[in-house]
N, C-alpha and C positions, 0 to 999 in steps of 0.2 A: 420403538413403542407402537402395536397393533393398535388399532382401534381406530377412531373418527380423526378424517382428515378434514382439519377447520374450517379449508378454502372450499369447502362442498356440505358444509354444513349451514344453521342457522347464526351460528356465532362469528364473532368477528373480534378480533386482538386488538389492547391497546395499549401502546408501548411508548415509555418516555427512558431516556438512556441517563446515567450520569458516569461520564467520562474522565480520569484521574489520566493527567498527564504530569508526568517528571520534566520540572523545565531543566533546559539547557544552562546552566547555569554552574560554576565552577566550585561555592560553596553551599553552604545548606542555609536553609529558610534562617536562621536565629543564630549563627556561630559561623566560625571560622574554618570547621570539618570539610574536607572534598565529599565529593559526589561519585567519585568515579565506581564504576560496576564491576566486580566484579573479588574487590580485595580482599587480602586476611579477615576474616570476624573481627568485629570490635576493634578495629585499626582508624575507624574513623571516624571518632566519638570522642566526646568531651563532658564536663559537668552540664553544659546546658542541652544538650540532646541527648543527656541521658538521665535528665530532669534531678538532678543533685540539687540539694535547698539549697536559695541564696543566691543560685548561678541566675542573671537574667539576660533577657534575650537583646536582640539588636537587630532589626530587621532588614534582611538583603532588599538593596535599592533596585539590581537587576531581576530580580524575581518578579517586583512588582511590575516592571517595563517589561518584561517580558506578558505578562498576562495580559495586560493593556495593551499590546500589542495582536495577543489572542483576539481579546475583544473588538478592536478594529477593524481583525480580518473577518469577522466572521457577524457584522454588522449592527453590534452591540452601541449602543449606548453608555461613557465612561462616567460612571459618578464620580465626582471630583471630591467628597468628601464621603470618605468610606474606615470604617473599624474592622478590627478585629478582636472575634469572640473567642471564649473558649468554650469548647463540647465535651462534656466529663463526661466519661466511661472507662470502666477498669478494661484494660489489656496487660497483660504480662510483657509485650514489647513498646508500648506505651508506659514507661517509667513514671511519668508525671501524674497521670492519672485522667488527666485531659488533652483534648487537641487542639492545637490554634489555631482556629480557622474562622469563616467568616459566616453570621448568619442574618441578619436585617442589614444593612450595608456592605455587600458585595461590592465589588470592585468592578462588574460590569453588567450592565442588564438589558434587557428586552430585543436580543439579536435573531437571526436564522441565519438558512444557507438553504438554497434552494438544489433540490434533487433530481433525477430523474431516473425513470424505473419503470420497461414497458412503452417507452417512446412517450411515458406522460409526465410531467414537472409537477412537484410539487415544492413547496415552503414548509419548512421545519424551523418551530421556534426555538430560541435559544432562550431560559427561562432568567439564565445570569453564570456568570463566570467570577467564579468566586477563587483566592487564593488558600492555602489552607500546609500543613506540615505531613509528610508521611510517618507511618509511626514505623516499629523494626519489624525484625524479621524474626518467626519463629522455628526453629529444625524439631523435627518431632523426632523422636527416636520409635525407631520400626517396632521395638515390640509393646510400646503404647507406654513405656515405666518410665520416662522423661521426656523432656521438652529441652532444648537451648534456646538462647538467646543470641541475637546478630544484634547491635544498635547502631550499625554504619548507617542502614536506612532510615531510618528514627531519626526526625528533623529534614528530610531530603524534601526540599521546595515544589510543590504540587500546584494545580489550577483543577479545580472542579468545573466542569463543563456539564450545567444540566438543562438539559431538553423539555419542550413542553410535551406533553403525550400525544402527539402529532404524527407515530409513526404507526403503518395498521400491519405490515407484513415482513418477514426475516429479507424479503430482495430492498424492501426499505431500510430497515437497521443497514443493512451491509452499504449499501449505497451513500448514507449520512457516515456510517465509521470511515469508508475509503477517503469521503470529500472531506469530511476533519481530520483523517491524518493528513493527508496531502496538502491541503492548509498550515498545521502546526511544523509541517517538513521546509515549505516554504519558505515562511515567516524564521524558520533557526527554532523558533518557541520550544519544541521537544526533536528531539531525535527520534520518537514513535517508534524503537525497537522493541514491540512485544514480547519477542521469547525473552526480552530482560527485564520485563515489565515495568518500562518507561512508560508505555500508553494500559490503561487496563478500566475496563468497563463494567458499568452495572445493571442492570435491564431489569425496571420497572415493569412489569407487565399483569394483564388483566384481562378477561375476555366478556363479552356482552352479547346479548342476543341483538342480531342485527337489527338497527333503527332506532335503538334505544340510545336516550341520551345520558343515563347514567352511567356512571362506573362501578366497576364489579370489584370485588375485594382483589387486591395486588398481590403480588409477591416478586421477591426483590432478588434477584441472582445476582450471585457477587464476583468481582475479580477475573471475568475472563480476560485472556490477555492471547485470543487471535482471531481470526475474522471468521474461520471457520469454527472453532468452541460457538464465537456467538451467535452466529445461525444455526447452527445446530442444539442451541438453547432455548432458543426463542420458539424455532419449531414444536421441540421436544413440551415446553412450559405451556403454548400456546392448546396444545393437543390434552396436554394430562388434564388443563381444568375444564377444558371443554367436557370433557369425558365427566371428569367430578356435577357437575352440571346436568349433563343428561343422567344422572345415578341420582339427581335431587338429593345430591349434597352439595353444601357447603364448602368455598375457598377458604383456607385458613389465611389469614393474612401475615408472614411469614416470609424469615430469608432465609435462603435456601443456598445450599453450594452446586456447584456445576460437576460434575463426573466424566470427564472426556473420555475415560476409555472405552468406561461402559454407556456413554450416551443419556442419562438420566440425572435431573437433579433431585436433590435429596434435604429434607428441613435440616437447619441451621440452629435457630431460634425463632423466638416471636419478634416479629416486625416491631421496631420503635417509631413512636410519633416525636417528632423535634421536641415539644414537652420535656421527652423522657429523656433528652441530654442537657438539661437546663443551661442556655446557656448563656451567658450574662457578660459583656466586653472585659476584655482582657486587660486589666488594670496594670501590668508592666510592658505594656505598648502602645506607644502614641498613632493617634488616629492619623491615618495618611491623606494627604491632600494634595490634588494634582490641577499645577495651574497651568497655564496657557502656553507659557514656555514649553513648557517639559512637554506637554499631550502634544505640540505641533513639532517636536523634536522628535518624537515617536512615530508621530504620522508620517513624516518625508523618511524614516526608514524603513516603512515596508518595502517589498519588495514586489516587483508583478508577482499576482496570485494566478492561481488554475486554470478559472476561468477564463482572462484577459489572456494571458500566454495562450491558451488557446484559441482564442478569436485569431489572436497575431499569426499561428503556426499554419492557419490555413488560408491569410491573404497574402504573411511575406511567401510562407516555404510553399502555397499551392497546396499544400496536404487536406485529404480528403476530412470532414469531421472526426466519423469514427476514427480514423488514424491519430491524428491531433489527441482525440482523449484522450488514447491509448497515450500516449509518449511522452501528455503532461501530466497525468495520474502520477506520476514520479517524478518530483524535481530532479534528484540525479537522474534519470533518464532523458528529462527532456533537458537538462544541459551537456549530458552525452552526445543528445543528436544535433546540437544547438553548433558544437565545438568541434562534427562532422560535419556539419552541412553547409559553416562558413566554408568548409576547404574543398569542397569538388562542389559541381552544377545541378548533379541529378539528386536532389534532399528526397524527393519521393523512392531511390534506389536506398539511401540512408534508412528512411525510417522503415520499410523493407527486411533489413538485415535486422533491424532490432527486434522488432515486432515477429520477425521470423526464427532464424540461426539463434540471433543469441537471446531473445526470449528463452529457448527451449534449451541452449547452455543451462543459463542462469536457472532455471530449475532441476533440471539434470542435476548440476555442480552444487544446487542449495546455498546457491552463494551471493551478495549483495551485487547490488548496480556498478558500484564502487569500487567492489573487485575485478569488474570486467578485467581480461587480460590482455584484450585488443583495444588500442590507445583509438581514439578519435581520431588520430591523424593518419593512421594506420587503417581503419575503415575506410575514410575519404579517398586514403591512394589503390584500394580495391576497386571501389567505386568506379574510379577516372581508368583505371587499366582495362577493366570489362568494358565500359563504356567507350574506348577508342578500338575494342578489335584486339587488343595485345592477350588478351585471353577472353573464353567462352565464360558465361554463365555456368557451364557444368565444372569448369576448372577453377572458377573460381571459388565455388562451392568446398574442392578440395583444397585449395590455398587458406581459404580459411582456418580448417580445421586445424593445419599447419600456427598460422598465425595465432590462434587460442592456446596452444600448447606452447608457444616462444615468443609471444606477443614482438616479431620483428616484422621488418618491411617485407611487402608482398613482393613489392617486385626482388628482391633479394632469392625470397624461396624460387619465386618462376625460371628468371635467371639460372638456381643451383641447379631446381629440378627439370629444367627445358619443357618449360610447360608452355613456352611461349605458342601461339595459336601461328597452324601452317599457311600460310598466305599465299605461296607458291602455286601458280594456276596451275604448271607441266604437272608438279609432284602429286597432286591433287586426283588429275585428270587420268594418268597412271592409276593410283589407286583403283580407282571410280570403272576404269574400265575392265579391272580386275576382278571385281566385285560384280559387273556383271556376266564375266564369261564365268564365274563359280556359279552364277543364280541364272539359269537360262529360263526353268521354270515359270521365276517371279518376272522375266523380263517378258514372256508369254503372255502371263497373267493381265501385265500395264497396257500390251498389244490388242487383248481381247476387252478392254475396259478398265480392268480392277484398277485404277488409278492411284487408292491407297496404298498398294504392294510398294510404293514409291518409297512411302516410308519407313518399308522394311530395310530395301533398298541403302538407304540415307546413313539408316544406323546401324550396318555394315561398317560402311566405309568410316563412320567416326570411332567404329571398336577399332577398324584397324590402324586408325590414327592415334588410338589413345585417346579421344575425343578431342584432339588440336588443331582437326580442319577447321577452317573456317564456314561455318553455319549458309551463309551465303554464296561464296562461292563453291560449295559442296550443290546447295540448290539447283544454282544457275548449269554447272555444267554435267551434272546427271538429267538435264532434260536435255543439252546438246547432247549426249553421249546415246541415249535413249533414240531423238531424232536421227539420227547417224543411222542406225544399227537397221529403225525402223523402214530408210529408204535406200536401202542398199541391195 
């Protein structure tokens, strides 16, 4: 979209997110249906998630421990006596007519998570964590003359996650999504697979002439479900009403859909105020109550969160901050390096390889942490082989690539491939003096100064080793061989 860039204009964004996480959890919000992603249509429904009169519900116990568990992480406050409401509005995958969810007694409130963006911290509130049901799924038919219907998802156990409007720019949304999924990944809470939209987001947003303490009329972008749709939303929404603004016109207040291919959002409908889903407590569900027992049952299961594992990664393992981020931004990742770096010495060559090699695997391949194909244990005995001399850094570069394709022991491939690094002084020295009776030139050039020619020198002799001499003593005896020549 041409036009006015926000961050150089008089306006300023302001953005509050609500966050729909699919918990982890084996059956659905009110029945006995699975959850699992991915099945037949309609294979995973019953009378009461597919709202048949009569059918009543029965509220999953881990759904709720599970949210409460959200809300712990993420520094909430647990109301111990909390309802659920229902929100009527007609959908077509919405059988019932209404949705169970929570609206004046949320299940958790007045939390944040604190961010950082810019080398600057800020606090993001968390307005309440509420539980609530997903509704189904609708298949449109391509040339617009029908619709179907999925009801697997319909009843599939959610946690609404909503923010205060706390956040002013797209490196802030992104920055709050990474640290709350990373959170939820944690904690077990969600499994946060976007492309299956277990995690999927809403972005409230508004713009204002800067200084001003009002808010501007909103609009509501629905269902994105990856980090980049949602920066590239926020820019994109950010921009259009600035623009609508400086034209002295008016923001409609309005939800909108997101259009990733083309980059633009586009009206939905008109925005609803809570009003306009009346929604009044669910009269075939008992109000939940959480006493002492249970919440201190909850609490001694968290798990170390992001931030603490991170303090940890850089007093046990020595690792630099930025590294540490880097490796705990991913639970699986940072118990990938966790389950390498108990087994050899050098943790800083561990997180190295991750952050390097198989970062750039793993997007290459487009494939999970989880899939790695090189086992931890398997990295650590790379590690300890380079690290004693048994092979170069450049060999082991290529032992890797070996190992990613057969995920076996390195030392196995080096063994097969005689990759093992030449240590031999005599064999060495041969070389070395071969290399300079081919290059008289460059051996002129080290005589008259050029001292760098050295290094041309160097990387000679490791072509013609294959790269298996040893680094050091390649050094050591191309300056006796040099000295030799030169007082002869």
């Amino acid at each position: 979209m041409k036009g006015l860039n926000i961050r150089q204009t008089e306006y300023e964004a302001v953005i509050g997110l609500e966050v729909h996480a699919g918990l982890a959890v084996n059956t659905k919000m009110y029945c006995g249906c699975k959850t699992e992603f991915g099945a037949e249509p309609n294979t995973q429904c019953c009378p009461v998630c597919t709202g048949m009169p009569g059918a009543l519900p029965v509220l999953n116990r881990k759904a709720v421990e599970y949210a409460i568990k959200a809300g712990l992480a993420t520094n909430c406050s647990i109301i111990r006596y909390s309802r659920q409401d229902r929100k009527h509005y007609f959908y077509p995958d919405l059988p019932k007519g209404y949705q169970a969810s929570q609206h004046n007694l949320p299940l958790c409130t007045g939390g944040f998570l604190e961010i950082e963006v810019n080398m600057s911290a800020k606090k993001v509130g968390i307005r309440g964590i509420h539980i609530e049901e997903d509704a189904g799924k609708l298949i449109h038919d391509e040339s617009g003359k029908y619709s179907l219907v999925d009801y697997n998802r319909s009843g599939v156990p959610l946690i609404e996650i909503v923010t205060a409007p706390d956040l002013g720019s797209s490196e802030e949304v992104r920055a709050f999504i990474l640290k709350l999924k990373t959170i939820l990944e944690y904690t077990g809470v969600c499994d946060c697979k976007m492309q299956e939209g277990s995690l999927r987001v809403d972005i409230n947003l508004s713009v204002r002439r800067r200084g001003e303490s009002t808010f501007g009329n909103r609009t509501e972008i629905k269902n994105l479900n990856s980090v980049r749709a949602i920066v590239r939303a926020v820019e994109y929404e950010a921009k259009r009403q600035a623009e609508e603004l400086e034209k002295g016109r008016s923001v409609r207040q309005e939800t909108r859909r997101w259009d990733d291919a083309r980059g633009v959002s586009y009206p939905m409908r008109e925005k609803k105020g809570a009003d306009d889903y009346r929604f009044f407590p669910d009269p075939d569900l008992c109000p939940i109550v959480i006493d002492d027992a249970w919440l201190n049952e909850i609490k001694s299961s968290l798990p170390e969160l992001p931030d603490e594992k991170k303090k940890r990664f850089v007093l046990e393992y020595k690792l630099p901050a930025y590294d540490a981020d880097f490796i705990t931004g991913s639970k699986q990742l940072s118990d990938y390096f966790e389950e390498a770096a108990k087994r050899c010495r050098n943790h800083r060559a561990v997180c190295n390889w991750l952050m390097g090699d198989i970062s750039k695997k793993l997007n290459e391949s487009n494939i999970e942490v989880s899939d790695i194909p090189v086992s931890p244990e398997n990295l650590a005995k790379l590690v300890e082989l380079t690290d004693s001399g048994i092979i170069s850094w450049k060999i082991a570069k290529q032992v890797f690539v070996v190992m990613w394709d057969t995920n076996r022991d390195p030392a196995e491939i080096i063994e097969e491939k005689g990759l093992r690094v030449i240590n031999d002084t005599e064999e060495i020295r041969k070389v070395i003096i071969q290399v300079l009776e081919e290059n008289p030139k460059a051996v002129e050039d080290i005589r008259n100064g050029k001292e760098k020619t050295i290094g041309f020198l160097i990387g000679q002799v490791m072509r013609k080793t294959g790269g298996k001499a040893s680094p050091g003593i390649v050094n050591r005896l191309i300056f006796e061989e040099l000295e030799r020549l030169f007082h002869e």
